[in-house]
C-alpha positions as CSV (number, residue, x, y, z in Angstrom):
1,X,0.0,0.0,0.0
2,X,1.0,3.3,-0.9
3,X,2.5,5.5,2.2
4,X,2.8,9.4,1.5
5,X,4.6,10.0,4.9
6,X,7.0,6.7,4.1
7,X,8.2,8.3,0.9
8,X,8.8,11.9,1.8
9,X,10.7,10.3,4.9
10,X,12.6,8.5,2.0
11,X,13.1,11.6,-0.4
12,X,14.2,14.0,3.1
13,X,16.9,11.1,3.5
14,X,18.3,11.0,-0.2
15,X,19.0,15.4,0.2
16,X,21.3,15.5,2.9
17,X,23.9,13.9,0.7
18,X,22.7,15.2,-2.5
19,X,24.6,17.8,-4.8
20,X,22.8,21.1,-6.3
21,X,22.4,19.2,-9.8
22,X,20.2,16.3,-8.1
23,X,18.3,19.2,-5.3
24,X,17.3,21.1,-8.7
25,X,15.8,18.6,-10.1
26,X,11.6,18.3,-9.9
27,X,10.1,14.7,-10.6
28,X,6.6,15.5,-12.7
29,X,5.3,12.1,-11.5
30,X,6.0,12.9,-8.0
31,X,4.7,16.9,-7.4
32,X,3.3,15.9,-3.7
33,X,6.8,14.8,-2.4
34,X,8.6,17.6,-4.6
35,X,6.3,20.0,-2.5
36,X,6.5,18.3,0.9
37,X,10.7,18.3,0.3
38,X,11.5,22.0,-0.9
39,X,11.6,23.7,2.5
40,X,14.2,20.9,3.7
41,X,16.3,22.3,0.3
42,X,16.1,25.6,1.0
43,X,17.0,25.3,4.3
44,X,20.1,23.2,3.8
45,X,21.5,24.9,1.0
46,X,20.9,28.5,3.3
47,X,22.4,26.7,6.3
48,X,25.4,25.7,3.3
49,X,26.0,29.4,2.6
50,X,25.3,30.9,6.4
51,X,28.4,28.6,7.1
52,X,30.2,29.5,4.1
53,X,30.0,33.2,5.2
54,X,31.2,32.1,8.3
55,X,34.3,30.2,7.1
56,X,34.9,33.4,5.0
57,X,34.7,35.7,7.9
58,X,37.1,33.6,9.7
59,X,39.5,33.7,6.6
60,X,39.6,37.4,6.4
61,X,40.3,38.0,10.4
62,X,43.3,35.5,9.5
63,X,44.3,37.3,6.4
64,X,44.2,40.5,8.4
65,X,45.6,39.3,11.6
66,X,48.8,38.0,9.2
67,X,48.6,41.6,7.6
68,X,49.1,42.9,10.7
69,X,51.7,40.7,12.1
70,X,53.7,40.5,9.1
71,X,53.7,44.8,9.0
72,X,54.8,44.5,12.6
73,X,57.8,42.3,12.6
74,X,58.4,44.6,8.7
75,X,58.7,47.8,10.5
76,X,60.6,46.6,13.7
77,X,62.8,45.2,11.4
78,X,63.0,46.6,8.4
79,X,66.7,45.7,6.9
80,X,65.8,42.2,7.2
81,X,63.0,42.4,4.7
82,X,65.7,44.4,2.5
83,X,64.3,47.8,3.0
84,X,66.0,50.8,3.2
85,X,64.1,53.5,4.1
86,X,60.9,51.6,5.7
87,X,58.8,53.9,4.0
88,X,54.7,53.4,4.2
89,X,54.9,52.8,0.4
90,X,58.0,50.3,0.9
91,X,56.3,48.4,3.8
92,X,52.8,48.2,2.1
93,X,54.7,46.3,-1.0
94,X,56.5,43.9,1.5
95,X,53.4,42.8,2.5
96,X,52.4,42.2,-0.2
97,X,54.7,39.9,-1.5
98,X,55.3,38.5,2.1
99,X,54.6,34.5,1.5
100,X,52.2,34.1,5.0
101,X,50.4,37.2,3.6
102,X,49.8,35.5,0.0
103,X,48.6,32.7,1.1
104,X,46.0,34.0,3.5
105,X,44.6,36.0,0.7
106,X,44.4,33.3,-1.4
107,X,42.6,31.4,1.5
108,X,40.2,34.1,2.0
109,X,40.0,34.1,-2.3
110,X,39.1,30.8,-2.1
111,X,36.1,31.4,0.7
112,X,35.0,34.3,-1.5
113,X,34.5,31.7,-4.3
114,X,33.1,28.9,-2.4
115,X,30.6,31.5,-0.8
116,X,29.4,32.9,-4.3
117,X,29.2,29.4,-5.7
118,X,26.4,28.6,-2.7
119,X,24.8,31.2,-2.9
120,X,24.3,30.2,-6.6
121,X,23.1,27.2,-5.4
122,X,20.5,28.7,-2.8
123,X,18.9,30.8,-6.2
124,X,18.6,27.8,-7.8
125,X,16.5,25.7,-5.1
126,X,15.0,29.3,-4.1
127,X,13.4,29.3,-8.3
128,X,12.4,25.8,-8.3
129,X,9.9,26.7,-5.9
130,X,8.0,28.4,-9.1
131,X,9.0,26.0,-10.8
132,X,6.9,23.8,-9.0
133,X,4.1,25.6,-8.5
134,X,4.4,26.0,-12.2
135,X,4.2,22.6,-13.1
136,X,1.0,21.9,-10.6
137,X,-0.8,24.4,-12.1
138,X,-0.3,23.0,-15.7
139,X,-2.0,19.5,-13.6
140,X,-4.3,21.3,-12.6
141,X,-5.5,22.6,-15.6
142,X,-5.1,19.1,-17.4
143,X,-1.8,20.3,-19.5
144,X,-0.5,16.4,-19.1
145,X,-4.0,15.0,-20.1
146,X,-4.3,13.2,-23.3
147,X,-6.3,14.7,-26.1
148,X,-9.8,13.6,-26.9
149,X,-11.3,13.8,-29.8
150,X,-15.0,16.3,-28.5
151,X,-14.2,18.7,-31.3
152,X,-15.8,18.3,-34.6
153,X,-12.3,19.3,-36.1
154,X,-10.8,16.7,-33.9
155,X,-13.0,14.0,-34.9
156,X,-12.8,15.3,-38.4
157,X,-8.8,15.1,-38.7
158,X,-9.6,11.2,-36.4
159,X,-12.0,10.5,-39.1
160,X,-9.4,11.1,-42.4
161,X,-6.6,9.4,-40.6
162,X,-8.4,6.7,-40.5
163,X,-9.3,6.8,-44.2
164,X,-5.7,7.6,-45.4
165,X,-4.1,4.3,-43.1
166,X,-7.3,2.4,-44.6
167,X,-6.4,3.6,-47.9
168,X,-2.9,2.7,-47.6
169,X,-3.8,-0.8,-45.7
170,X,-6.0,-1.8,-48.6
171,X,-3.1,-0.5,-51.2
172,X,-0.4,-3.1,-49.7
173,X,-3.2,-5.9,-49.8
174,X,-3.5,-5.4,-53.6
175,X,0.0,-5.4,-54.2
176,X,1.0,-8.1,-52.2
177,X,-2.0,-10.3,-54.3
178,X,-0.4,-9.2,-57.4
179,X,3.3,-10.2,-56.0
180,X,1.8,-13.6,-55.2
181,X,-0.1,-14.0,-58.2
182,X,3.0,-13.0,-60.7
C-alpha cells in the first residue's frame, strides 16, 4: 500500500547527501513529495552558505591578523626584509609579497569563491519553488491530459486518418495479391 509520509521520509533522506544538480531537479510524476521536500532544500543549502560566510569571515580575520603581524615584525625590522628606508609605500609592498600574507589572501579568495558558488546554489533551489508551483498548475489545468477527440475538427482530422491508413492498408493488400499471383 501506498504511504505518502513513508516516501517523503525516504526523499528528506536522499537530500542531505545530495549535490545542487540532483536538489534542482523536480520529478513530474512525483509533485506531492517535490512539494512536501522544498523547504528541507532551502533550508540546507541556506544553512550551506550561512556557514560558508562564516568560514569566509574567519578567513579574512586571519588574512588581516597575518597583515598585521607581518607589518609588525616589517617595520621593527626593516633591513631584514631588504628595505631601506621603511617607507609606508616600501612596507605596504612587503606585504604584499610577504609569502604568509599571499597565502591567506588566497585562502580568503578561495572562501569568497566557495561562498558565491552557494549562494548560486540557494537561487537555484529558491526558483524551483516556481518551478513547481508552475508545473501543478499546468496539472491542474489538465496540460498532461491526453487529447480527446470532443471537437468536430478533432473528430474530423480522427476521421481522415483513418481513411488515409485504410487507404494505404488496402493499397499493400492489392500489391501483395499481385506479388503472389505474378
Amino acid at each position: 500500500m501506498y504511504n505518502a509520509r513513508e516516501e517523503v521520509a525516504k526523499a528528506l533522506k536522499s537530500i542531505v547527501d545530495s549535490t545542487i544538480h540532483d536538489d534542482k531537479q523536480i520529478d513530474l510524476y512525483n509533485l506531492h513529495i517535490e512539494l512536501a521536500i522544498q523547504p528541507a532544500l532551502v533550508e540546507k543549502w541556506g544553512m550551506k552558505v550561512a556557514t560558508a560566510e562564516y568560514e569566509r569571515e574567519k578567513a579574512k580575520e586571519q588574512m588581516d591578523l597575518t597583515k598585521s603581524n607581518v607589518e609588525a615584525a616589517i617595520r621593527q625590522s626593516p633591513g631584514e626584509y631588504g628595505l631601506v628606508k621603511g617607507t609606508e609605500s616600501e612596507i605596504a609592498a612587503a606585504v604584499a609579497r610577504n609569502e604568509e600574507c599571499v597565502e591567506a589572501l588566497h585562502k580568503y579568495q578561495e572562501t569568497v569563491h566557495h561562498v558565491n558558488a552557494l549562494k548560486v546554489g540557494k537561487e537555484t533551489v529558491s526558483s524551483r519553488k516556481s518551478s513547481l508551483e508552475n508545473e501543478v498548475k499546468l496539472w491542474a489545468d489538465n496540460y498532461f491530459a491526453t487529447p480527446t477527440t470532443e471537437s468536430p475538427l478533432a473528430r474530423e482530422g480522427v476521421e481522415q486518418a483513418r481513411e488515409i491508413k485504410s487507404k494505404e492498408l488496402q493499397e499493400a493488400i492489392t500489391r501483395k495479391r499481385r506479388e503472389r499471383s505474378k
